[in-house]
N, C-alpha and C positions, 0 to 999 in steps of 0.2 A: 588552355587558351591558345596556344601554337598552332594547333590543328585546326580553329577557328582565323587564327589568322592568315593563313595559306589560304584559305576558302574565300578567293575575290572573283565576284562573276566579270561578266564582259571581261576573258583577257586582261582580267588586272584593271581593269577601268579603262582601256585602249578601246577596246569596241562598241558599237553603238549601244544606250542602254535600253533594254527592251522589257524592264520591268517594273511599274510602274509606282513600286514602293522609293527607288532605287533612283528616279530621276527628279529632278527640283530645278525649278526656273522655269522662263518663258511664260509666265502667266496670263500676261496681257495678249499674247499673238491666239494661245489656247483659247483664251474666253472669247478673244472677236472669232476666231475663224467658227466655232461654236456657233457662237450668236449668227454670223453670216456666212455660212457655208458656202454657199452656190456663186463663190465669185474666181476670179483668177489671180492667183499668187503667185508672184517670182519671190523664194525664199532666199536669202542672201548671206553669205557669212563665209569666214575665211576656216583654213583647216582645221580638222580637230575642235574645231568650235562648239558642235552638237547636232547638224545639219538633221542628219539621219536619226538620232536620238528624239529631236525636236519631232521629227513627223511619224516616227511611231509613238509618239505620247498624243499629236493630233490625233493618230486611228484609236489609241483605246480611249479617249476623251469622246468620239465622235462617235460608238459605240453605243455609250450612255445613254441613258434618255437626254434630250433637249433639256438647257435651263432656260428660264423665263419666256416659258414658250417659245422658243425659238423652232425655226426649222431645222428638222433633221436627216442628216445625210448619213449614207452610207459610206463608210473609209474604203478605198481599194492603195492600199499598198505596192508600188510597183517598186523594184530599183533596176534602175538601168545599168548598174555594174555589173550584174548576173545575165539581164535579158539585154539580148540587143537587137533589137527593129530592125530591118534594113530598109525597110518604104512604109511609105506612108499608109498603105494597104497593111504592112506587116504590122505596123503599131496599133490602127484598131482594130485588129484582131487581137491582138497582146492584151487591149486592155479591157477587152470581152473576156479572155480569158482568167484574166485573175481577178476580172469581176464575179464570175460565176463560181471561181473558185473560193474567192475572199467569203461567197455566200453561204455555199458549200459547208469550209467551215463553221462558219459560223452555226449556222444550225444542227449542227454535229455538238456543239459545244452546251452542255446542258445548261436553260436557264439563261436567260440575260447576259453577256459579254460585259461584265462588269470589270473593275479595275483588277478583283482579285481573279478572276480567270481568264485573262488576257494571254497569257504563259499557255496555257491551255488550250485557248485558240488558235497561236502560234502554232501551238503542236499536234495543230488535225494533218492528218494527209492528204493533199491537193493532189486532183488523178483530172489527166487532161481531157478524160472521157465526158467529164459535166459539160464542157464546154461544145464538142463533139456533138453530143445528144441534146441540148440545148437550143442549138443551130440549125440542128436537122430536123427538130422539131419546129419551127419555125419557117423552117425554107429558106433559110437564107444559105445563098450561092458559097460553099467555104471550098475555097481553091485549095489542092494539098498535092507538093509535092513532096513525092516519097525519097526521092535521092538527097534534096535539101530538107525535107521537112518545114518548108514555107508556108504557113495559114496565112491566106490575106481574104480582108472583108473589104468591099466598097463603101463609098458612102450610103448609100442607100441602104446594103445589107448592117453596116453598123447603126446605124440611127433607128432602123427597126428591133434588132437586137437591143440596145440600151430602151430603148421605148419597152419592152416587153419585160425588162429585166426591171423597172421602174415599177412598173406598176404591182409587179408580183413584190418587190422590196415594202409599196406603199398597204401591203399585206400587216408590215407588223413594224409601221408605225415609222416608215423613213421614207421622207417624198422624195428624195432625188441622191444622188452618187455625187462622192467628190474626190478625182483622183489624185493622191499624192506621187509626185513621182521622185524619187531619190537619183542622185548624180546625173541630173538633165544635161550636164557637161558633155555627155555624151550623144546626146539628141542636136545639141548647136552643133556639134563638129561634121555631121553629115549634111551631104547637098542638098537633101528633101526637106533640113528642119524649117527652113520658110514656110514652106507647106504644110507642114504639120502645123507649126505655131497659127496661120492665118487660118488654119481648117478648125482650129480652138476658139479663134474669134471668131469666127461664121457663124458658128454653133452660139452663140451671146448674142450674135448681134441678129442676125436672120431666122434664126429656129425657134418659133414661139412657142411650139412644146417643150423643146427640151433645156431654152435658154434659163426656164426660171428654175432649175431640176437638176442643171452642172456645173459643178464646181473644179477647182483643179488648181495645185500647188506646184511648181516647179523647184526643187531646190537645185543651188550651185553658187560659184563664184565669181570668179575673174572670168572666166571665157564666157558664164551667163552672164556676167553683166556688161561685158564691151559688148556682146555678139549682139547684145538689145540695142545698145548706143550707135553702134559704126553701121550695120547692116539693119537698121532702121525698119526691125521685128516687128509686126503688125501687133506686136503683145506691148510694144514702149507708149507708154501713154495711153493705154488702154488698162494696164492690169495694173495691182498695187507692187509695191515693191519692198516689204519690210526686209532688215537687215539684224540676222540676229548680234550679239555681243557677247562682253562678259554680263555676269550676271548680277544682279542688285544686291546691296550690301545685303540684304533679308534673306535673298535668296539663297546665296551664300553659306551664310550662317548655316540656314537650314541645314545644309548639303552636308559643311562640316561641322555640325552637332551631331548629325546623324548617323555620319561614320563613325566617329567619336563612340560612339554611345553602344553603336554596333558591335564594336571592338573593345567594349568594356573597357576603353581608358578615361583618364580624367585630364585633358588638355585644355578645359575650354578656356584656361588663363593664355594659350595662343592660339587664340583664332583669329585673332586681328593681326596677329604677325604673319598667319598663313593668307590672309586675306590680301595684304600691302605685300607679302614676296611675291602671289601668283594674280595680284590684283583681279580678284573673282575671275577670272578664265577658268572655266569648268575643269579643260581637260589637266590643267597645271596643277588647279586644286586637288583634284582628284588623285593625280603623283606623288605630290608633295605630301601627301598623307599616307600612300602606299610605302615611301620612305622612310614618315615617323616611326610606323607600326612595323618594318624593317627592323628598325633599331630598337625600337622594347620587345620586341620579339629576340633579341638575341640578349639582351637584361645589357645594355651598351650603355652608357652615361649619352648622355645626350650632348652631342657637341653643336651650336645651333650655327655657327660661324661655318665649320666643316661640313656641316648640310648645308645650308646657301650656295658654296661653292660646286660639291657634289651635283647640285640640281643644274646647276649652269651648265656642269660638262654634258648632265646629261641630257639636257635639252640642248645639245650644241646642233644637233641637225635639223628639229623643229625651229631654231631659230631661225638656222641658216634660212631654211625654207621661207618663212616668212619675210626675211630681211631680203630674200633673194640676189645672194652673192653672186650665182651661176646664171640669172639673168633669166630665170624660168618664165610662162608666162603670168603662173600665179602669184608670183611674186608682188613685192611690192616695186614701184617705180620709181624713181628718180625723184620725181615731185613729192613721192609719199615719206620717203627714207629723208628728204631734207626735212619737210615739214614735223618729222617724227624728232628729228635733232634738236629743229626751232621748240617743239613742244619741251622737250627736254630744259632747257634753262628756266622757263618759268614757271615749270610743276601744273600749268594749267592758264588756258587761254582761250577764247574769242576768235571766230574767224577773223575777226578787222582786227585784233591784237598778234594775228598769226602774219598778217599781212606786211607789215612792218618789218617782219623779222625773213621775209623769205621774196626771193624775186618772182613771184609767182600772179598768175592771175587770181583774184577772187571765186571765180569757181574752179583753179586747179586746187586751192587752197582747201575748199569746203570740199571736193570731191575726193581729195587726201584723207582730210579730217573723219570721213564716212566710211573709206575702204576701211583706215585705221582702225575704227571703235567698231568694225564690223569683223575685223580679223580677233578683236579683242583684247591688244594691246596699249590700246586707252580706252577710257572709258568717257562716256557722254553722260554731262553732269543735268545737260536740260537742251533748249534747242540752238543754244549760242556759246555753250561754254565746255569746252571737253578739259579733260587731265591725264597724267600719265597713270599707266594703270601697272602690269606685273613691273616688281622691281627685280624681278630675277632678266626677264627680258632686257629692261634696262641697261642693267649690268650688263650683261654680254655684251650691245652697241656699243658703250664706252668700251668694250674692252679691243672691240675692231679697230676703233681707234688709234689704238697703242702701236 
């Protein structure tokens, strides 16, 4: 059992999950984007939340055949931590590229991309020549400089490229592409993301081939979400904006049954205790268990008071992060950290119940309330009523306090 218990993929549960036995939640964002692929998504949520986890469970979900006939789209995976665009030219070419790549794949992978070969698809080899031979086979103009290694597509030569890559997809049974892109943090912080963002909407609003055919997911956080507010993104009010959270009591459960079960222990008389200390935050949960199996792995008594505290220290700079001591931008604000205090005395409250307690406007209040249950340290009980959610979290604020 030792040698089982050392064996934790993702880095311990630190890195995104990319295996589809292994990840639980977000059901509801899965089944719509599913059912309506070809729309545009700003995916929202604070660190460690599951941002990236969440949208490679969109690609092997999107994979699948369609349920209730729905339309079906092809996943292209980007992350923008690894690849970095530098113009707007650079980007569709980027995302021609791991189009044809994503394809590549895929039909390299025997049989249907199903849930249980997903791992497998991840693990074909992507060779930048598909795209190369792709393009040249079509004629479109690919600029290449050899000293930077720059590929840029125009519009023109991109929308013929994806038009060509569509139809050969609508081959086996997916009428149109929908690009995820992970850490778009990085797309808002350059001079061109205007242009890019409004070149997403053109493509919806103006391209009647390709509008009903593209879809596209943006994830990120605080810099995605002011850059859409203050600098008035031709994407705000136009695209949807879900916000992930923690996760549902259900889902929960699942997550820590299954590790439970995994590890051959028999805890399930504290799941509810894990549940109220990391009040379903994925990534809390998933520690706080790496923790238990720690200590029966060393045949330890279980002290459960000395773990509480343990956890606090060790989340002391995931906190910090979120409480934003040093005044980051991803932090929380001024408005969010009072509202999270107000929330604090009465275990659960009401925007107009929050109102009372805080000198705030009505929608600094509610737009508090929305960062909070989006970073996942409260949770949203329905559409007027939130609560506090980890109490390990908790703890720590009080203890800034002191």
């Amino acid at each position: 059992m030792a040698d089982k218990l050392k064996d934790r993929p993702f880095d311990n549960f630190k890195a995104a999950v990319t295996d589809p036995p292994h990840f639980f939640g977000r059901n509801k964002l899965i089944e719509e984007v599913q059912q309506f692929p070809f729309r545009i998504r700003v995916l929202l949520g604070g660190k460690r939340i599951g941002k990236t986890s969440t949208l490679r469970a969109l690609e092997w979900n999107l994979l699948e055949p369609a349920p209730n006939k729905s339309r079906r789209a092809f996943p292209v995976f980007i992350s923008l931590r690894y690849e970095r665009p530098n113009s707007l030219d650079n980007l569709r070419y980027l995302m021609i590229d791991q189009l044809r790549n994503a394809i590549d794949r895929w039909q390299k992978t025997p049989g249907l991309v199903l849930r249980e070969k997903y791992q497998q698809f991840l693990n074909q080899f992507e060779s930048g020549e598909v795209t190369i031979s792709f393009l040249t086979a079509i004629n479109a103009k690919v600029k290449i400089n050899n000293l930077g290694r720059e590929h840029l597509l125009d519009k023109t030569d991109f929308q013929k490229a994806l038009s060509k890559t569509i139809i050969d997809l609508q081959k086996w049974d997916f009428e149109g592409v929908c690009f995820l892109f992970d850490e778009a943090v990085y797309l808002v912080r350059e001079g061109w993301a205007n242009s890019a963002l409004s070149y997403f909407r053109s493509i919806k609003d103006d391209d009647m081939e390709l509008s009903p055919l593209f879809g596209l997911v943006l994830s990120g956080y605080r810099a995605l979400k002011n850059y859409q507010q203050e600098v008035g993104s031709p994407l705000y009010g136009f695209a949807d904006f879900p916000w992930l959270g923690a996760l549902e009591d259900s889902e929960a459960k699942q997550l820590i049954i299954h590790r439970i079960q995994e590890q051959q222990f028999f805890l399930n008389d504290s799941v509810n205790t894990i549940m109220q200390w990391t009040g379903n935050h994925p990534y809390l949960t998933q520690q706080m268990l790496n923790s238990i199996f720690d200590i029966y792995q060393t045949n330890a008594k279980m002290n459960w008071e000395a773990l509480f505290h343990k956890l606090i220290r060790q989340h002391d700079v995931d906190f910090s992060v979120w409480w934003n001591k040093n005044q980051q931008s991803d932090g929380f604000s001024d408005a969010e950290r009072l509202v999270y205090e107000a929330l604090i005395k009465n275990r659960r409250g009401t925007i107009k119940e929050m109102l009372k307690l805080v000198n705030l406007s009505e929608s600094e209040v509610e737009d508090a309330l929305v960062v909070l249950s989006g970073t996942g340290v409260i949770q949203r009980l329905d559409e007027e009523c939130y609560s506090i959610g980890s109490l390990l979290f908790e703890t720590w604020v009080k203890q800034q306090k002191k």
